[in-house]
C-alpha positions as CSV (number, residue, x, y, z in Angstrom):
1,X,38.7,-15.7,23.2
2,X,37.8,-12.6,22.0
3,X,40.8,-12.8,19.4
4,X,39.7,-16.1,18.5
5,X,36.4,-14.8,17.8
6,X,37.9,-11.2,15.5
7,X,39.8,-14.3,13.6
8,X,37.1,-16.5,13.0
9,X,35.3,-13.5,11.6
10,X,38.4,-12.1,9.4
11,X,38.6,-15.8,8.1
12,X,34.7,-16.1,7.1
13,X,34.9,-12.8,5.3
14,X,38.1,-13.8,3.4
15,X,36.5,-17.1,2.7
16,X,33.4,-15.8,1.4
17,X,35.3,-13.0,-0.6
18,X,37.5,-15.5,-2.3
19,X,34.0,-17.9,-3.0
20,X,32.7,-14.9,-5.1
21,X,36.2,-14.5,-7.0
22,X,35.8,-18.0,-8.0
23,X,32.7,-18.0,-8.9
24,X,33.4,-14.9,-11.1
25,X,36.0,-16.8,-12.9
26,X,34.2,-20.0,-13.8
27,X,31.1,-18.7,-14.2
28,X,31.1,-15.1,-15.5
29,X,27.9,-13.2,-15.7
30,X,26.3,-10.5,-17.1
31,X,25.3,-7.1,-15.6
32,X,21.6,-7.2,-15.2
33,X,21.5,-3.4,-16.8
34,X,23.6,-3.3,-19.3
35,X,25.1,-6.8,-20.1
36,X,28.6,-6.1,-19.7
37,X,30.5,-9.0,-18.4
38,X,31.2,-8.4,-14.3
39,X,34.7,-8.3,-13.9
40,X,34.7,-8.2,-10.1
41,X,33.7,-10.7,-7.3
42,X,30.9,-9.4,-5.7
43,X,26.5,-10.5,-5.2
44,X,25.5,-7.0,-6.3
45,X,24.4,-8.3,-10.4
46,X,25.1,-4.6,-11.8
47,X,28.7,-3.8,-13.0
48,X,30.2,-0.3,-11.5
49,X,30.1,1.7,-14.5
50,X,25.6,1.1,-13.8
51,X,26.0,1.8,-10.3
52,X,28.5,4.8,-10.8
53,X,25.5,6.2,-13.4
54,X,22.5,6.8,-10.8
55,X,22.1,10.1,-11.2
56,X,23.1,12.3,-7.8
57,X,20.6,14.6,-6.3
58,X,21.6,18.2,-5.9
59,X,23.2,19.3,-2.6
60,X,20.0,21.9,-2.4
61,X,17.0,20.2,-2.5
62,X,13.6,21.7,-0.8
63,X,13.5,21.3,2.9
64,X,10.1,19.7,3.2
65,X,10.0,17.1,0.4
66,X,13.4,17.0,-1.0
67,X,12.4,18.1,-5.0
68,X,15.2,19.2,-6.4
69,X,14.1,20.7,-9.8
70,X,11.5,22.9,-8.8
71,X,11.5,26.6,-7.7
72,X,11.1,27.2,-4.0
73,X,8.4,29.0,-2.1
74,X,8.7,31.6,0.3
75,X,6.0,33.7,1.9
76,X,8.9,35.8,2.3
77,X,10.6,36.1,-1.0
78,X,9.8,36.5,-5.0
79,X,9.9,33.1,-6.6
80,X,13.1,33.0,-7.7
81,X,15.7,29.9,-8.9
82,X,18.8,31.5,-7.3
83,X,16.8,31.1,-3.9
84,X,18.7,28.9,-1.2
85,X,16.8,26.0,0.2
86,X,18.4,26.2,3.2
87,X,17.7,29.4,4.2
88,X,14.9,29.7,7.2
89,X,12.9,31.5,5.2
90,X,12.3,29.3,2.7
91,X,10.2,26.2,3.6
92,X,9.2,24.2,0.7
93,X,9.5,24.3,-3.0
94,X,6.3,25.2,-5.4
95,X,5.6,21.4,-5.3
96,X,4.6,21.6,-1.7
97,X,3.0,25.0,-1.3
98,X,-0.7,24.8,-0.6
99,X,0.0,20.6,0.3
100,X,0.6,19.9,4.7
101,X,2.5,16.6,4.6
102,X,2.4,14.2,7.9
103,X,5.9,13.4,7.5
104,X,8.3,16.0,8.8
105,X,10.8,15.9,5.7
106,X,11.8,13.5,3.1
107,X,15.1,12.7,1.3
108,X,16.1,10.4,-1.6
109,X,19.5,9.3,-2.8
110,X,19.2,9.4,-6.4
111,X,16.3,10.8,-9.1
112,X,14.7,8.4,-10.3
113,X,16.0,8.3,-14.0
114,X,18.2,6.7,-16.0
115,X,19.1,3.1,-15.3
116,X,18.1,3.0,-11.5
117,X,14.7,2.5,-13.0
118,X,15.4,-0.3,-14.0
119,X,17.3,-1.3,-10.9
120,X,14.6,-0.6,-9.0
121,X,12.2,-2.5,-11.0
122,X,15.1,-5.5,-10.6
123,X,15.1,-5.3,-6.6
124,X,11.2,-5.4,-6.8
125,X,10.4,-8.2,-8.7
126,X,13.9,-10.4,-8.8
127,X,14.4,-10.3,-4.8
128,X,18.2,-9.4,-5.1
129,X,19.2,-9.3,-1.2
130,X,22.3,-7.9,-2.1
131,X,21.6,-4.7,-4.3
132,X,18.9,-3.9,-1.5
133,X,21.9,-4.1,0.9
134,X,23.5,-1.9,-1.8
135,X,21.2,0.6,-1.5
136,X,20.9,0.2,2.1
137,X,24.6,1.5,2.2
138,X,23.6,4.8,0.4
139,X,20.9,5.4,2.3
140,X,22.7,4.9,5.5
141,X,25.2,7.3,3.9
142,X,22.2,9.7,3.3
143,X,20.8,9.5,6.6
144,X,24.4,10.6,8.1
145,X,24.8,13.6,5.9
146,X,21.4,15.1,6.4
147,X,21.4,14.5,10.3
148,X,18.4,12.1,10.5
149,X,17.9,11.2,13.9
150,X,15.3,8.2,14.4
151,X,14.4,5.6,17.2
152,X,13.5,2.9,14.8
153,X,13.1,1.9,11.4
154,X,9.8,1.0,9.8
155,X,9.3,0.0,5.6
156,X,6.3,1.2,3.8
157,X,4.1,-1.9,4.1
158,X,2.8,-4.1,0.8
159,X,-1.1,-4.8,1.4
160,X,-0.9,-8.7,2.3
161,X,-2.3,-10.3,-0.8
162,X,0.6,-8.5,-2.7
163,X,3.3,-9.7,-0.6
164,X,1.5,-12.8,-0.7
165,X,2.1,-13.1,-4.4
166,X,5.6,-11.4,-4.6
167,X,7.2,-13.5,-1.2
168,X,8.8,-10.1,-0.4
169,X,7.9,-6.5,0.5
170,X,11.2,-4.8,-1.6
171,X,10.9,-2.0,1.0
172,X,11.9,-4.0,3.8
173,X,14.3,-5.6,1.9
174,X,16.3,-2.3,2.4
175,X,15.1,-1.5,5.4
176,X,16.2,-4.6,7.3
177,X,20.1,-3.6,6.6
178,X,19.4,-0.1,7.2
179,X,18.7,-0.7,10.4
180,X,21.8,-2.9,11.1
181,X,23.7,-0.2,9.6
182,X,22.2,2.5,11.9
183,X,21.9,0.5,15.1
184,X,18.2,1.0,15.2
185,X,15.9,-1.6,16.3
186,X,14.0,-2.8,12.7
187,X,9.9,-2.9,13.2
188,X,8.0,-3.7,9.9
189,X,5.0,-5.0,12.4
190,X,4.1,-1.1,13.3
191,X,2.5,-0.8,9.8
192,X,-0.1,-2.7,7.9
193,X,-1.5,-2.2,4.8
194,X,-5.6,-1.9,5.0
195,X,-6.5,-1.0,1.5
196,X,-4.8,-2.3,-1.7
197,X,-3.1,-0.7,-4.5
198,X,-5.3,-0.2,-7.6
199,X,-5.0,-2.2,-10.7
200,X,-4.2,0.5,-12.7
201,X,-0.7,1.1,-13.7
202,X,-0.6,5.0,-14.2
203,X,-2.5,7.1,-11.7
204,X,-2.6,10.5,-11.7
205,X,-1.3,13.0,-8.9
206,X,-5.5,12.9,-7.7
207,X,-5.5,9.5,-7.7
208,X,-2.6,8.5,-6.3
209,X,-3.4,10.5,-3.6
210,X,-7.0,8.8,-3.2
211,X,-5.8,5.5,-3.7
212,X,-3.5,5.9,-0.3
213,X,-6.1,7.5,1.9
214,X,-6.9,5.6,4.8
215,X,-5.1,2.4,3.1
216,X,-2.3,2.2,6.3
217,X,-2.7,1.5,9.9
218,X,-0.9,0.6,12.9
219,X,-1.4,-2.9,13.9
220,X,-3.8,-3.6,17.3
221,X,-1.8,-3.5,20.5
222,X,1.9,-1.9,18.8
223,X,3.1,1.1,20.5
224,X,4.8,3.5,19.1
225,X,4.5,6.5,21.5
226,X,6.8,9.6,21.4
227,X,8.6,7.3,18.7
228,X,10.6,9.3,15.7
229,X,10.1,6.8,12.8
230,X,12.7,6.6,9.8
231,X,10.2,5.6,7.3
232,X,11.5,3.4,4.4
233,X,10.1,2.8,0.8
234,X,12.1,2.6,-3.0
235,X,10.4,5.5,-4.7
236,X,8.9,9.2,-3.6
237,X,6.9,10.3,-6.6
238,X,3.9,12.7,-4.9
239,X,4.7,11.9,-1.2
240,X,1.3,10.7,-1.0
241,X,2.2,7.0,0.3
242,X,4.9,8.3,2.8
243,X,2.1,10.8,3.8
244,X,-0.6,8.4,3.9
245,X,1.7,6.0,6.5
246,X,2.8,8.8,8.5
247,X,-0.4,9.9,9.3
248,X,-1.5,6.4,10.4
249,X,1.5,6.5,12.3
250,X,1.5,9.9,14.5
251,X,-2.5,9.1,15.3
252,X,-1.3,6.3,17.0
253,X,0.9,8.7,19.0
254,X,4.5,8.6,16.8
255,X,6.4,11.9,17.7
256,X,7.5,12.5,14.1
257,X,8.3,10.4,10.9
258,X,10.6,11.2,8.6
259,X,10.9,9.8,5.2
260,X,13.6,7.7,3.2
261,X,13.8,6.6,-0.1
262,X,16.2,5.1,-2.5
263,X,14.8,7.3,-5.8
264,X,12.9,10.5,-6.3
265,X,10.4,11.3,-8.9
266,X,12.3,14.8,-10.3
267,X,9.5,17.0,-11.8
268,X,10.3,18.7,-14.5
269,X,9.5,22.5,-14.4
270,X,9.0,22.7,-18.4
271,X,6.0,20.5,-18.5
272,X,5.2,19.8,-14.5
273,X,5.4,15.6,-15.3
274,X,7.3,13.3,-13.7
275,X,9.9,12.3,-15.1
276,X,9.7,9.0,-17.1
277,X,6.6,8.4,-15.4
């Protein structure tokens, strides 16, 4: 039985690969980034050459929020660009000095430049299942290399009339295989969203920060006692959402949270901006 079973499943992936080669033949498409014809069978609408082009974060990123352009801070040491990240005197980077985030650390896969804007913008407003399983994949990849131990998995919530419009909260469209992919149980009902986002486009660091406070909560009657939560959303620009959640989160007795995110926001030292935003 049990071979029966591995066969059936061999067979349904083989199927299912050979569906997508056909498709690709008789009805070729374009990547959604660049417009190059796909030349391979696959869901994931971006040709390699796009998906090879996310730009990498450094190995050394700061400990705390996981910047990786600007100088670290140490109570310790000078300011200085040669410092190592990883050493236990340094904590944080200049970005975090002076700020006490809820969340324990945070880590990204990629900046947030280039063309996984736009792939980003894509998963949020197309639904693409697939390159949020994509994604899910690096940040499964992520969460093994930096030693990111959770109990469960938990997306950064939309405020319901959003999702109410879009169908979809894009965060939990990545979280959902995440999960799978880690073996951890997948709880999107731990967080709601109380407050919604403000109409404005563009906020500043202030205002993002206002616009988040006291906007999550747990939902009535959800425990999550002596819980370490992998906390999952697309973008870190200020940390002020992951910080926002985290906080609702460890009041209603989470051990620790620790944050996840497919991009981050790279300030740039020359002008303190982020980039592209």
């Amino acid at each position: 039985m049990a071979d029966d079973s591995h066969f059936g499943k061999q067979l349904g992936l083989w199927l299912g690969a050979a569906s997508d080669a056909l498709v690709s033949v008789f009805y070729p498409a374009g990547c959604q980034l660049c417009d190059q014809l796909l030349t391979r069978a696959g869901r994931v609408p971006i040709c390699d050459h796009c998906l090879a082009s996310f730009p990498a974060l450094p190995a050394s990123v700061c400990e705390i929020c996981g910047a990786p352009s600007a100088a670290p801070f140490s109570s310790h040491a000078q300011p200085s660009l040669s410092l190592d990240y990883s050493s236990p005197a340094v904590r944080g980077c200049f970005q975090c000095h002076g700020r006490t985030y809820s969340f324990d650390r945070a880590r990204s896969y990629a900046a947030y430049e280039g063309r996984l804007i736009r792939a980003i913008v894509l998963l949020k407003f197309e639904r693409i299942e697939p390159l949020a399983t994509w994604f899910a994949m690096r940040l499964a990849a992520v969460a093994k290399q930096q030693g990111l131990h959770a109990d469960v998995v938990v997306p950064v919530p939309l405020h319901r009339q959003r999702e109410k419009e879009r169908g979809y909260n894009q965060a939990g469209l990545i979280a959902r295989p995440l999960a799978r992919r880690l073996c951890l149980p997948y709880r999107a009902v731990l967080l709601t969203r109380t407050k919604p986002r403000p109409d404005k486009h563009i906020l500043t660091m202030a205002e993002r920060w206002e616009s988040v406070r006291g906007a999550f909560a747990t939902r009535p009657g959800i425990q999550v006692d002596n819980l370490c939560v992998l906390l999952i959303d697309d973008v870190l620009t200020t940390g002020a959402t992951l910080d926002a959640c985290a906080r609702a989160l460890l009041q209603a007795g989470a051990k620790s949270v620790i944050g996840l995110t497919i991009a981050r926001a790279v300030k740039h030292p020359a002008n303190g901006s982020d980039a592209l935003h």
